[in-house]
LUMDOSE-276200 format. One line per 5 residues: number of its first residue (from 1); their letters; for each residue x, y, z of N, C-alpha, C. Coordinates in nm, 2 decimals. Atoms other than C-alpha are relative to their C-alpha. Last residue first. Layout:
N
NUM = a = X Y Z X Y Z X Y Z; ...
END
This chain:
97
97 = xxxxx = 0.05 -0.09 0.07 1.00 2.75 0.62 0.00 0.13 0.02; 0.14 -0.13 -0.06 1.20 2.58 0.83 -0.04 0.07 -0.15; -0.02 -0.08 0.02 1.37 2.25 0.65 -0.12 0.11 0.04; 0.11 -0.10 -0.03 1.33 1.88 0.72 0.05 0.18 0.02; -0.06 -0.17 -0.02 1.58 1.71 0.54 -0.13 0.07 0.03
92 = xxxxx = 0.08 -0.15 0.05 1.41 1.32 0.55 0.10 0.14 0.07; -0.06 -0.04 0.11 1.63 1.03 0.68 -0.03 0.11 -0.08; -0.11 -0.05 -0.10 1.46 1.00 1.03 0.09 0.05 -0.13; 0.06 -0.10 -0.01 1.14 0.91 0.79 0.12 0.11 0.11; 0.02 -0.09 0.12 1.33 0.64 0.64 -0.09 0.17 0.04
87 = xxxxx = -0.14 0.02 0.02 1.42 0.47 1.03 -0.01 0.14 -0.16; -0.10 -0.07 -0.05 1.10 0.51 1.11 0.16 0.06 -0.04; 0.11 -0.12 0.03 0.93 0.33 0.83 0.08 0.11 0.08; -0.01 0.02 0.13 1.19 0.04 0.90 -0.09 0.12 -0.03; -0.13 -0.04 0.00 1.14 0.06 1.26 0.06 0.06 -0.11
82 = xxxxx = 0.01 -0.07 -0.06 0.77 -0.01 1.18 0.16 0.10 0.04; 0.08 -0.03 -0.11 0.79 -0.27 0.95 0.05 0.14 0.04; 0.02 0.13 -0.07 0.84 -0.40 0.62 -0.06 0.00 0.13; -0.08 0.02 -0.07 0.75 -0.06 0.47 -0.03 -0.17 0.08; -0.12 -0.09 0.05 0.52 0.03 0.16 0.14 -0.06 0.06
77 = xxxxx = -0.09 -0.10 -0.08 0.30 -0.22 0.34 0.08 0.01 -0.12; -0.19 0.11 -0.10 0.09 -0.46 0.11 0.05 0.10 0.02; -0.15 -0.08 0.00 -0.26 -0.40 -0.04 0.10 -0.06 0.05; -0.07 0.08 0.10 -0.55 -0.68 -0.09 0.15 0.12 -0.03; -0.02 0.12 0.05 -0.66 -0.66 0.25 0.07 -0.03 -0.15
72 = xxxxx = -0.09 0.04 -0.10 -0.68 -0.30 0.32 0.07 -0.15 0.00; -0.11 -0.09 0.05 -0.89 -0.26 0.04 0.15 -0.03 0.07; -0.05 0.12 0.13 -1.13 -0.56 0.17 0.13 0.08 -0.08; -0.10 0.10 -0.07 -1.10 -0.36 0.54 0.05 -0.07 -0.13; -0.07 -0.06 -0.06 -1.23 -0.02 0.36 0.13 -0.18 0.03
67 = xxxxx = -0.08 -0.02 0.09 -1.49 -0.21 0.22 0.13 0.06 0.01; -0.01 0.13 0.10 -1.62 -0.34 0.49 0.07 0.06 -0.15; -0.09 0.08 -0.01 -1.57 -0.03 0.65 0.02 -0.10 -0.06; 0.00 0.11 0.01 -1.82 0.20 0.50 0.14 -0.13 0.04; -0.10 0.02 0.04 -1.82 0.55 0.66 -0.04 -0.19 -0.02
62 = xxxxx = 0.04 0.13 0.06 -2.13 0.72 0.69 0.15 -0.08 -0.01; -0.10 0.09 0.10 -2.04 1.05 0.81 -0.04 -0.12 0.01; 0.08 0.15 0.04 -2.34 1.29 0.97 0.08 -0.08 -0.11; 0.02 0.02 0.16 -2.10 1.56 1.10 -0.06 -0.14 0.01; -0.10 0.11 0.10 -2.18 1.55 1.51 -0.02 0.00 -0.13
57 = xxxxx = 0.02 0.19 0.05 -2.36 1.83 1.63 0.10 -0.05 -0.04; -0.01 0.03 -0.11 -2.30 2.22 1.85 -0.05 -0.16 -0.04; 0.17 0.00 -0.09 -2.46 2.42 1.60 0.05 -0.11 0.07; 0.02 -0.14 -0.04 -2.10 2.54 1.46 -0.16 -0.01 0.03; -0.07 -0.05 -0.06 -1.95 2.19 1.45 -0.05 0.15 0.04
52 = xxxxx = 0.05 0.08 -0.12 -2.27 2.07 1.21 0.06 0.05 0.14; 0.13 -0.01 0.01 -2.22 2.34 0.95 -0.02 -0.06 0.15; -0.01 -0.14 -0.09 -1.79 2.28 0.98 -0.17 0.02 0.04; -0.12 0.01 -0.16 -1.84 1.90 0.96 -0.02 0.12 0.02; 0.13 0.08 -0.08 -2.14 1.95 0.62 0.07 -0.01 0.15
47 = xxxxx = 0.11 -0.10 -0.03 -1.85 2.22 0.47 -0.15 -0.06 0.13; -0.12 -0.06 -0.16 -1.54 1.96 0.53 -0.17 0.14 0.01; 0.00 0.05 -0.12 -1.78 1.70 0.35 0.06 0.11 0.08; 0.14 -0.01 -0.02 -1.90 1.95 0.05 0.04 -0.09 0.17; 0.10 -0.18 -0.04 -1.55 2.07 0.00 -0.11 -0.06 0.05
42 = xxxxx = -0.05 -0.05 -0.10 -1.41 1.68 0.02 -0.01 0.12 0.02; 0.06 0.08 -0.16 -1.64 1.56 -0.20 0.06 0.00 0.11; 0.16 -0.04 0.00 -1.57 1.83 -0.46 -0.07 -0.06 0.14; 0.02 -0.11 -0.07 -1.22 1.74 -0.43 -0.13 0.06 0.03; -0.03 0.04 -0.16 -1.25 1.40 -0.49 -0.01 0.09 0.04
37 = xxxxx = 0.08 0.10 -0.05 -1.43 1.47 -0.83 0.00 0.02 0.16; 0.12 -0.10 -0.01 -1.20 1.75 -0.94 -0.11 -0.09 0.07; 0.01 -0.04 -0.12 -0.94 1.42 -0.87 -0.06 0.16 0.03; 0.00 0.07 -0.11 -1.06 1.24 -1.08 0.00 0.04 0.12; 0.19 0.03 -0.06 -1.12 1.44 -1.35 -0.05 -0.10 0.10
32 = xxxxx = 0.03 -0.12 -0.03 -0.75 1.59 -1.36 -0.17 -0.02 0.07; -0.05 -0.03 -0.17 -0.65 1.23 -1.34 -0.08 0.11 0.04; 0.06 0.09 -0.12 -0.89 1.14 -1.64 0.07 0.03 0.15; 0.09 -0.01 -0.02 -0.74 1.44 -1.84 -0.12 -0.05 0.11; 0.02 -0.15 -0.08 -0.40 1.39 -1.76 -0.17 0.05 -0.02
27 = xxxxx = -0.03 0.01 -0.18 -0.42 1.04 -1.87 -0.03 0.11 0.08; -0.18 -0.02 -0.03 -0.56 1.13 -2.19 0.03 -0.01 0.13; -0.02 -0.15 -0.08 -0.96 1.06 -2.23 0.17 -0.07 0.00; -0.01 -0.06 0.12 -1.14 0.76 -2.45 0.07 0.19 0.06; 0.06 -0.11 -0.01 -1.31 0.63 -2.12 0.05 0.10 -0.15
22 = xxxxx = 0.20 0.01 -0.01 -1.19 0.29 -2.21 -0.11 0.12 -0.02; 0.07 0.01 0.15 -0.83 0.44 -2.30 -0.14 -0.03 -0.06; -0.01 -0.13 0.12 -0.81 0.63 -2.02 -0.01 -0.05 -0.13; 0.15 -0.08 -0.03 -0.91 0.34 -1.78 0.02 0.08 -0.14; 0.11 0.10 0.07 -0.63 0.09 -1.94 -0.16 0.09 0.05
17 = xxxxx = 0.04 0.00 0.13 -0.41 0.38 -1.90 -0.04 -0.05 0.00; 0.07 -0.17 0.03 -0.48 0.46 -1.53 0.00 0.01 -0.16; 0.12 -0.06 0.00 -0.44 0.09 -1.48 -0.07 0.11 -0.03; 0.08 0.08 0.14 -0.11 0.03 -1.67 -0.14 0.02 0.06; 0.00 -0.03 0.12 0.03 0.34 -1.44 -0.09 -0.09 -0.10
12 = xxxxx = 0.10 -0.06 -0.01 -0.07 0.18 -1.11 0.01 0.10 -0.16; 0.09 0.09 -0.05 0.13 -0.10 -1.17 -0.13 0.08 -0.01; 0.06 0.00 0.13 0.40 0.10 -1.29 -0.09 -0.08 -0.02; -0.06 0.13 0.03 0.45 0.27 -0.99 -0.02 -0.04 -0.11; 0.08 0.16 -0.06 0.38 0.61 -0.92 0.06 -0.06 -0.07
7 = xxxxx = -0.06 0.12 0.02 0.52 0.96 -0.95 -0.05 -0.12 0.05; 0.05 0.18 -0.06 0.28 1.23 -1.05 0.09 -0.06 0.02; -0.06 0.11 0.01 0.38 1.61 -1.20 -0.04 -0.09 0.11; 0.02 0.03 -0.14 0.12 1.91 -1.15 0.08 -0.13 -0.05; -0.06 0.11 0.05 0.16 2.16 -1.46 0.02 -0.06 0.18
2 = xx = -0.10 0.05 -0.10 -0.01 2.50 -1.40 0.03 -0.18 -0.05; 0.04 0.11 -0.08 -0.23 2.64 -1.71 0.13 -0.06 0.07
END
């Protein structure tokens, strides 16, 4: 079995244990089952897009904003601003493959 290392905050760490201990599962277990989840719903959406795209329709996406904007609302920029985002992304070693 392949080994997928995570870095995150420790914010988001005491959540993913206070889940995993609720659900009675090992971190790595709940991640793993999290994101088998997401994936699944992103095969079935990119399948329902391509389906529709090859008879000439729009995918039928539902997207709920309101929740989306309340997300949005209780987050906080990685980066102060714009420049600042820039600036760190001009600092990246981009390498040809």
């Amino acid at each position: 079995m392949s080994v997928l290392t995570l870095r995150t905050d420790k914010e988001f760490l005491k959540k993913l244990d206070s889940l995993s201990r609720v659900r009675g599962k090992t971190r790595s277990a709940l991640v793993k089952e999290i994101l088998e989840k997401a994936l699944e719903q992103e095969g079935i959406f990119v399948e329902q897009a391509t389906l529709a795209m090859k008879k000439g329709k729009k995918p039928d996406v539902k997207i709920n904003w309101e929740a989306i904007d309340k997300e949005l609302e209780k987050s906080s920029p990685f980066f102060e601003s714009v420049e600042e985002a820039m600036g760190y992304s001009r600092k990246r070693i981009w390498r040809k493959k």
